[in-house]
C-alpha positions in Angstrom: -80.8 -2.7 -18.6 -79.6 -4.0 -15.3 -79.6 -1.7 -12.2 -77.2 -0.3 -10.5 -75.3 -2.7 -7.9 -75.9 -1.6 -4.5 -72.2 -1.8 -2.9 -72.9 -2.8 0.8 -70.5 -2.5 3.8 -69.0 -6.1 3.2 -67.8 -5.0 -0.4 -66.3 -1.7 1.2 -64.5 -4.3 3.7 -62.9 -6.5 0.9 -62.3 -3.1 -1.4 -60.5 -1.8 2.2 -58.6 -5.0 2.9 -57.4 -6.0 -0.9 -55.9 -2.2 -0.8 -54.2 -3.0 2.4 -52.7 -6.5 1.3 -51.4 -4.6 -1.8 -50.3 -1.2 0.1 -48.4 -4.3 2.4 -46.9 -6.2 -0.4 -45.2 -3.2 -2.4 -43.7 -2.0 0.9 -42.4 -5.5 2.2 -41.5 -7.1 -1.4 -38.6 -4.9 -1.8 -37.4 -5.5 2.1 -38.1 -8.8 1.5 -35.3 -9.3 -1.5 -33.1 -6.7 0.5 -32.9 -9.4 3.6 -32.4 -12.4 1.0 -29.9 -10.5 -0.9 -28.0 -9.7 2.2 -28.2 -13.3 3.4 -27.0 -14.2 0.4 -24.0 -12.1 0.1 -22.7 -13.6 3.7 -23.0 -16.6 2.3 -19.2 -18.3 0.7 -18.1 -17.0 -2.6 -17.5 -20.8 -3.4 -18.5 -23.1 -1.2 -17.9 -26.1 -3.4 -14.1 -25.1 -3.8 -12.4 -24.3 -0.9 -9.3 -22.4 -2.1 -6.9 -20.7 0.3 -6.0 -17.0 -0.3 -4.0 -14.8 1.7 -4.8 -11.9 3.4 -3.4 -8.8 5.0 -5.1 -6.5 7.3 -3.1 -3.4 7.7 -2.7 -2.1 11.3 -5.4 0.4 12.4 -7.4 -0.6 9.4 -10.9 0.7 9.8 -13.8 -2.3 8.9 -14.7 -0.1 5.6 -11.1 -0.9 4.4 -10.5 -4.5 5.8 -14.4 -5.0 4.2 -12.4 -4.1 0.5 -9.2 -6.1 1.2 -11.6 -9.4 1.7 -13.7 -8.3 -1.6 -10.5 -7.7 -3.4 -8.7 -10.9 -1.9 -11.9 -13.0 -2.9 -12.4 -14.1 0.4 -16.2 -12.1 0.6 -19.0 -11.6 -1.7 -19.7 -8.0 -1.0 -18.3 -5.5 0.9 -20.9 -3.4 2.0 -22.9 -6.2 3.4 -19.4 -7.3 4.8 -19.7 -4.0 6.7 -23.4 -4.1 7.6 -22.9 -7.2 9.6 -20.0 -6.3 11.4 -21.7 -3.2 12.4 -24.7 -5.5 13.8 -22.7 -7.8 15.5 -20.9 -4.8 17.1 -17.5 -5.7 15.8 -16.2 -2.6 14.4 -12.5 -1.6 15.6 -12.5 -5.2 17.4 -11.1 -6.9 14.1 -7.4 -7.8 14.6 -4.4 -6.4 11.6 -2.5 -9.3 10.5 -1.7 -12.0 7.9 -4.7 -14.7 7.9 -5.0 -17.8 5.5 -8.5 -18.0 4.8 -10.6 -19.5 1.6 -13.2 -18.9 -0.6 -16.1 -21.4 1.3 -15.9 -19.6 4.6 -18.7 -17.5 5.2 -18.6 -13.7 6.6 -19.6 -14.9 10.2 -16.8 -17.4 9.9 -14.5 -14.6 8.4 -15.1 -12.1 11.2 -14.7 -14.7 13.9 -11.2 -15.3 12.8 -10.5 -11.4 12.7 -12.1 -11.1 16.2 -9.4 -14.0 17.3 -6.3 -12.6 15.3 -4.1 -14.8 13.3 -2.5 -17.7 14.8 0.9 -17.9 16.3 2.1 -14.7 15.2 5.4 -13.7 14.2 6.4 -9.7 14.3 8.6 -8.5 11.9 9.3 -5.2 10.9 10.9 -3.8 7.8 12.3 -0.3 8.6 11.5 2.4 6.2 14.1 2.7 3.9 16.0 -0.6 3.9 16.9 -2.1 0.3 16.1 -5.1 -0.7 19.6 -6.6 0.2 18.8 -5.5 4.0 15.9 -6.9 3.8 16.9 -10.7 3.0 19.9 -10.2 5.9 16.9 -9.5 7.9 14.7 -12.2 7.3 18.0 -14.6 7.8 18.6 -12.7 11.3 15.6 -13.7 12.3 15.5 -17.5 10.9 12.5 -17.3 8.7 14.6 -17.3 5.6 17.4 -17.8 3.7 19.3 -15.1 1.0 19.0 -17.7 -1.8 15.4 -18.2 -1.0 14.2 -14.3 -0.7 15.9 -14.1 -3.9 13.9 -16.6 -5.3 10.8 -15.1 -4.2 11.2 -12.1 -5.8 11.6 -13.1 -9.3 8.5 -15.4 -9.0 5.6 -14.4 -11.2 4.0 -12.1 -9.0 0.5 -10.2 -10.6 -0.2 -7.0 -9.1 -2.1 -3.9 -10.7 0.5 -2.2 -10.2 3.2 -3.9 -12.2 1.5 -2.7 -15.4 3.1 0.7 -14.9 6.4 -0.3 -14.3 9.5 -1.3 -16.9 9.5 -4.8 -18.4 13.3 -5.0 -17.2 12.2 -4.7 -13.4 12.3 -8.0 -11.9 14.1 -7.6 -8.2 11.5 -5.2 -6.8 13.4 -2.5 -4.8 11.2 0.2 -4.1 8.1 -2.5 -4.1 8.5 -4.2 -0.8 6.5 -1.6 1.4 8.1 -1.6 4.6 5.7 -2.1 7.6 5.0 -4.3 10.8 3.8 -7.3 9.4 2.1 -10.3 11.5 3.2 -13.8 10.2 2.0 -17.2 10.8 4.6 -20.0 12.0 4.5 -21.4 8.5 5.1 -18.4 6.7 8.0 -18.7 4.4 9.9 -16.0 1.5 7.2 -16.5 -1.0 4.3 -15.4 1.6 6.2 -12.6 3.1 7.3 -11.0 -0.6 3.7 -11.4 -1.0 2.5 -10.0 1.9 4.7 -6.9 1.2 3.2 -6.3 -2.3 0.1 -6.3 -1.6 0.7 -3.9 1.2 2.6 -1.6 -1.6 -0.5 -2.0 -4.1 -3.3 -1.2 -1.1 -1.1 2.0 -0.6 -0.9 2.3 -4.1 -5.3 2.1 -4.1 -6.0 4.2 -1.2 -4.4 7.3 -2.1 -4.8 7.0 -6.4 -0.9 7.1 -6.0 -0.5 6.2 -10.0 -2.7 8.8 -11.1 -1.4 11.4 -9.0 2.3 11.1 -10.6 0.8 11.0 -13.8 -0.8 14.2 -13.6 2.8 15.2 -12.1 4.1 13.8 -15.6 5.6 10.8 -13.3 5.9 7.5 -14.3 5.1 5.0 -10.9 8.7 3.7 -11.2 10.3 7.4 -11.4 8.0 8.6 -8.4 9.5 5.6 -6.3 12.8 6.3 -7.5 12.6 9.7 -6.5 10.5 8.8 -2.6 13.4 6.2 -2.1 16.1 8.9 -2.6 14.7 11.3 -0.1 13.6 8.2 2.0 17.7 7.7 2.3 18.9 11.4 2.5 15.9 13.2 5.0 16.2 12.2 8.5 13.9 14.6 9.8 10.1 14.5 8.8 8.9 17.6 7.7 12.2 18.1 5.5 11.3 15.5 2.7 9.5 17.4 0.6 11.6 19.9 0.7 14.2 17.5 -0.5 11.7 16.9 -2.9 11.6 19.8 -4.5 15.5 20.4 -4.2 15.8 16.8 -6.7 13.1 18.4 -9.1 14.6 22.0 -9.4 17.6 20.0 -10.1 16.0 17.5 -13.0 14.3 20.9 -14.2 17.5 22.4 -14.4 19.3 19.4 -16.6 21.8 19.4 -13.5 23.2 16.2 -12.1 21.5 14.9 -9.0 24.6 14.4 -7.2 22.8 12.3 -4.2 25.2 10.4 -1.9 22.6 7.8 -1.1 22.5 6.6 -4.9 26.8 5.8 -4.8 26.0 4.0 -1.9 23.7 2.0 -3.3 26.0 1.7 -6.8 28.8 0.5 -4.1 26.6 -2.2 -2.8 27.5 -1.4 1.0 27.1 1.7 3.2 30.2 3.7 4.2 30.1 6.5 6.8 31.9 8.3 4.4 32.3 8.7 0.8 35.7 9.2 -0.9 36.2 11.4 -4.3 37.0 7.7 -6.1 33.9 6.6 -5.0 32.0 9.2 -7.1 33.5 8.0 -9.9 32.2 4.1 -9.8 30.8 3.5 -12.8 26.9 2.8 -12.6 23.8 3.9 -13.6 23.0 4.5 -10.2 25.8 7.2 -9.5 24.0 10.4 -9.7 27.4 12.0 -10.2 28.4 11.2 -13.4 24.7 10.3 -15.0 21.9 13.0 -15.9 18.6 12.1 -15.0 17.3 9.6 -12.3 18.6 6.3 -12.0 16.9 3.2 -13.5 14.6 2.1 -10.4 14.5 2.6 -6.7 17.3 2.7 -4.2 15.7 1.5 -1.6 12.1 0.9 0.0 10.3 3.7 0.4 7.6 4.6 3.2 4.4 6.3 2.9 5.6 9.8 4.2 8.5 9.9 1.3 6.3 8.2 -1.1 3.8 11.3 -0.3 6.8 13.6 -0.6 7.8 12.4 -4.4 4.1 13.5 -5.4 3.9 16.6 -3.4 7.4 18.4 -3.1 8.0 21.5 -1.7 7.8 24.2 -4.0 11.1 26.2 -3.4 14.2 27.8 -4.9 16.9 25.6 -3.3 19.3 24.0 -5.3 21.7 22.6 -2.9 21.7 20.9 0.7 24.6 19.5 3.0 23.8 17.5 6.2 24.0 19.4 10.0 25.2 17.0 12.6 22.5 16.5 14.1 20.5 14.8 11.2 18.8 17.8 9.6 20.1 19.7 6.6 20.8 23.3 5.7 19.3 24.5 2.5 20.9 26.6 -0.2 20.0 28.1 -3.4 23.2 29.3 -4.9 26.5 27.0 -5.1 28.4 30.1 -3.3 25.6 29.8 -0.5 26.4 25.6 -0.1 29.9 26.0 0.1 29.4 28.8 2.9 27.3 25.7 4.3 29.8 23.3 4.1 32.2 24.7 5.5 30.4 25.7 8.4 29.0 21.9 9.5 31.5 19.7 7.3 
């Protein structure tokens, strides 16, 4: 039988220090593969293809939501490490809002360098809430960065958006899809870029609030909540009145009664009049909410976020009628004897 090994200080040492090595190497290992994956991820997404990709950062966009435009886009291999470094290199709210061609070998440093500088050579336009898609080409050839023939092109290119999954397989011109906003474009942006631009404005809208869920659990399709935003984008002139009028075009849908909207003849005539005539209600369209039941087949014109907002959370009210006040706002009624006391009185 051997005897008992005498343990001396030196094998107390080595016991104390193989501990300590080991104690060391579960608390660093995991740091360790945090700093390499982080490295990693502001490294290119493809450094051996350099394609170029578009990208819009909306105006007062905070670095959270310009970090998930870039992931989206392709441009960036994760977002939240996207974030982490602009938050160490003490770039947050210095990242300029604009249209940016960028590719898929730059890496994040790289990426927020050109967001600290802006985009190059910028051109402002901006699409007024509201304006159809008609407007919007005479604006684009008012301003020389496009032709009618050529935004018309644009549209009816193969665009693939989330979105266009939810809406009917007859829709090809896009009204009610072109968000309007202030949009920054580079010197060599031409129809194509700007129709894309203004899609994938509409489909980060679309993202940020869970617009398409939120009509479904209305029992709204995404084309029928557009088409109801771009009516009461046309009728309200005063803010806190659309969902009211909101609510006035659902008690009327609920109610199997004609919408009877002005804004949708106008659109049927193809031109705006200051003032419709009884034979214009009677143009025959499916846009003339005089003679059909129902909503029309698409959107009237582009909508903005506060009547897009409107068409998922109207008013809840009894009015059934409204007639416009001169100076912009409208008065309210609930009976057809109430509306014609109205008409007469600012008519």
């Amino acid at each position: 039988m051997l005897p008992d090994r005498v343990i001396t200080g030196r094998d107390r040492k080595k016991r104390k220090s193989w501990a300590t090595f080991i104690v060391t190497a579960v608390i660093l290992t995991p740091l360790v593969f945090a700093i390499m994956a982080f490295k990693i991820s502001l490294m290119p997404v493809n450094d051996q293809k350099a394609v170029q990709i578009t990208v819009v950062v909306p105006k007062s966009a905070a670095t959270s939501t310009i970090a998930g435009v870039l992931k989206k886009s392709g441009v960036i291999r994760n977002a939240s490490a996207f974030r982490l470094y602009a938050r160490i290199q003490d770039v947050d709210g210095k990242l300029k809002p604009g249209s940016y061609t960028m590719n898929t070998a730059m890496t994040v440093p790289e990426v927020i360098r050109d967001l600290i500088k802006g985009p190059p050579d910028r051109i402002t336009l901006t699409v007024p809430e509201g304006y159809t898609v008609a407007q919007i080409a005479d604006l684009l050839e008012q301003k020389g960065l496009s032709t009618g023939a050529a935004f018309n092109q644009a549209l009816n290119q193969n665009w693939q958006f989330s979105f266009f999954k939810d809406l009917p397989a007859q829709k090809n011109n896009l009204e009610g899809y072109l968000f309007p906003d202030t949009y920054y474009l580079g010197s060599d942006s031409g129809s194509e870029k700007i129709v894309e631009m203004m899609l994938q404005n509409f489909e980060q809208v679309m993202e940020r609030y869970d617009y398409i869920n939120k009509a479904k659990a209305k029992g709204l399709t995404l084309n029928e909540a557009v088409t109801v935003a771009s009516m009461v984008e046309r009728e309200a002139r005063v803010e806190s009145e659309r969902p009211r009028i909101a609510g006035v075009i659902y008690n009327r849908l609920n109610a199997g009664m004609p919408l009877q909207i002005d804004a949708t003849v106008q659109y049927a005539l193809g031109k705006q009049k200051e003032k419709l005539l009884y034979k214009d209600l009677e143009i025959d369209s499916p846009y003339n909410t005089y003679k059909i039941s129902g909503l029309p087949p698409g959107p009237i014109a582009n909508p903005g976020w506060p009547s897009l907002k409107a068409a998922i959370e109207p008013e809840k009210n009894n009015y059934f009628y409204y007639c416009a006040k001169p100076d912009g706002s409208h008065a309210f009624a609930r009976t057809l004897a109430e509306h014609n006391i109205n008409v007469q009185k600012y008519l």
